[in-house]
C-alpha positions in Angstrom: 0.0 0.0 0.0 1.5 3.4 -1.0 0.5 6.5 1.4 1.0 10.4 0.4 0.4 13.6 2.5 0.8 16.8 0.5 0.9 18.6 3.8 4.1 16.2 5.0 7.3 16.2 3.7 9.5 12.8 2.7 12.6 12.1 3.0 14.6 8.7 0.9 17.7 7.6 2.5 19.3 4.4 0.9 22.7 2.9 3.3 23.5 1.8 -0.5 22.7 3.7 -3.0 24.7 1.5 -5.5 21.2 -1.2 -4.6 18.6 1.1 -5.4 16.8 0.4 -9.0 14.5 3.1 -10.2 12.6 1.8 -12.6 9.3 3.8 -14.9 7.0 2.0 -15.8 3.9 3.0 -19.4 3.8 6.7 -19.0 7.8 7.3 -17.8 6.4 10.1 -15.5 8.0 8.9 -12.1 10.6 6.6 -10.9 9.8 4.0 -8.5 12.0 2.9 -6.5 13.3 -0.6 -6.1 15.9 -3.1 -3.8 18.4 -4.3 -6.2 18.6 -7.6 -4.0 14.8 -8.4 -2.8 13.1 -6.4 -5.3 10.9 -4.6 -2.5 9.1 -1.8 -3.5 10.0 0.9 -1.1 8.2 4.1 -2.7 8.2 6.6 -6.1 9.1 10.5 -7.1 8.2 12.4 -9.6 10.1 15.8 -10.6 7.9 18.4 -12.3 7.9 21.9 -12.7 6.2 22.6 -9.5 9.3 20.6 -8.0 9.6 16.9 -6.5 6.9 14.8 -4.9 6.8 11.2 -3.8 5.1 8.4 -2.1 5.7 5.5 0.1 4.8 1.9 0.2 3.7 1.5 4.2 4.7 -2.6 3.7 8.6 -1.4 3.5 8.5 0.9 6.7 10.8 -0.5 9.8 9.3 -0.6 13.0 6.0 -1.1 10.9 3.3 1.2 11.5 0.2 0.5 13.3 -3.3 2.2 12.8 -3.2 3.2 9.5 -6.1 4.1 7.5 -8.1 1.3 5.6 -6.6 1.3 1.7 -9.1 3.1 -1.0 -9.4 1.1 -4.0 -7.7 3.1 -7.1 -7.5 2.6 -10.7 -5.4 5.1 -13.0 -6.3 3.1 -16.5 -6.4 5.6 -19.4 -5.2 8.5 -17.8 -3.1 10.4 -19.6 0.2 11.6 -19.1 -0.3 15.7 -18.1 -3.8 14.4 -16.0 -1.0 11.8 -13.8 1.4 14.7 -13.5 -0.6 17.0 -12.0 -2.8 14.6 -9.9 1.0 13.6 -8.4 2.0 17.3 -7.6 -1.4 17.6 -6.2 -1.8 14.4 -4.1 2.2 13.5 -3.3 4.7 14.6 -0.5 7.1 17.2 -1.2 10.2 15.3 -0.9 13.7 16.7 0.3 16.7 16.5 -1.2 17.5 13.2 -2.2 21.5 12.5 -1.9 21.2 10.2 -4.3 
């Protein structure tokens, strides 16, 4: 499950960069980020005009989090390209400098 809060701000830290896999998948409007050795999902960023946003995937998060909010089905099928972009920058996390 993948979580966003445009009024939060994320922050991606990888202890080895050299295992991170970003990968983009129909549209090529955001890089989602992958583990090089177990192929966990860990989250995505997109960088627009309006500047870089991202999400998580709450599965990847160590100490897990408890209480979260039930999951809302979603299906993006046919949307085009400037509709996901701008549905990202509203609904994603700012996210800080990455140093990678």
């Amino acid at each position: 499950m993948s979580t966003s809060d445009p009024a939060a701000k994320i922050e991606f830290h990888a202890a080895q960069a050299a295992q991170l896999n970003r990968y983009r998948f129909g549209l090529k409007t955001a890089d989602f980020l992958l583990c090089r050795n177990c192929g966990v999902y860990t989250g995505a960023v997109i960088e627009t005009q309006k500047g870089r946003f991202g999400i998580i995937n709450t599965h990847a998060l160590r100490p897990a989090v408890e209480n979260l909010a039930d999951p809302m089905p979603a299906s993006y099928d046919g949307e085009v390209q400037t509709r996901r972009i701008a549905r990202r920058e509203e609904r994603w996390s700012p996210v800080a400098d990455v140093p990678w």
